[in-house]
N, C-alpha and C positions, 0 to 999 in steps of 0.2 A: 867434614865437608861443610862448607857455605851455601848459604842463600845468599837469590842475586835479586838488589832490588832496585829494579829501573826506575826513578823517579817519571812526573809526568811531564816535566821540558826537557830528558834524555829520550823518552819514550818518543816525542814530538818530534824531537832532532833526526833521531834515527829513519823516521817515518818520512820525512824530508828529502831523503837522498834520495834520487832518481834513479839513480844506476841499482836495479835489484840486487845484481852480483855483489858490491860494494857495500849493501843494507846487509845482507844475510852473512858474507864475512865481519862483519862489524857485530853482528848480532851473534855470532859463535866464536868470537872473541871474547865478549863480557859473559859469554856462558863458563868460559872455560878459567874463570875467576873463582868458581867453586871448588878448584884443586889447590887453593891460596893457603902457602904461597908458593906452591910450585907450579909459580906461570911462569911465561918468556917474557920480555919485550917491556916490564912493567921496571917504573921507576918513582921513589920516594921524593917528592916536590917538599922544596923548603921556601919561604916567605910566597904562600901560595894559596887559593883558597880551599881546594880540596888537599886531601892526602897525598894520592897517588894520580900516576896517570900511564895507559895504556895504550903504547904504540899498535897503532893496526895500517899501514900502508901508509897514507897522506893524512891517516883521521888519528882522532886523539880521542881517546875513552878517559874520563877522571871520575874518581870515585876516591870513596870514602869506607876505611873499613872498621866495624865494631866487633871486635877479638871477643867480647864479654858475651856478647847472644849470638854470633856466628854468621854475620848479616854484611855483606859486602854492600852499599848503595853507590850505585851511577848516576853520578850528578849531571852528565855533560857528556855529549858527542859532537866534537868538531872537528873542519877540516883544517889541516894546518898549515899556519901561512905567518908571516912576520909579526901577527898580532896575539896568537894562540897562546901563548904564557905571560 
């Protein structure tokens, strides 16, 4: 099992959204990164700055993971739109 570690401008992102419902699914999204890597919806980014990134409805979770200490870090929650990759 992994630890999830939310950075503090994914923490900030997160905290942003308005729509509660929208926060809390986005936030049991990046929790469920600690069955890695048997999540859904997740895809390996190539000439990109993070590693990976995690589809959740219209928003994007991107994160970073270190297989050596067992530490998934969330770089980034956006919404997505023609500029997000």
């Amino acid at each position: 099992m992994y630890n999830i570690d939310w950075t503090r401008k994914a923490y900030k992102q997160l905290q942003k959204i308005r729509d509660k419902k929208e926060r809390i699914s986005i936030y049991d999204a990046g929790e469920t990164l600690r069955k890695w890597p048997d999540c859904p919806n997740i895809k390996a980014l190539t000439d990109h700055e993070y590693g990976y990134r995690l589809r959740v409805g219209g928003w994007r979770i991107f994160f970073d993971v270190q297989k050596t200490v067992r530490i998934i870090k969330i770089q980034e929650v956006k919404k997505r739109n023609e500029n997000t990759y």
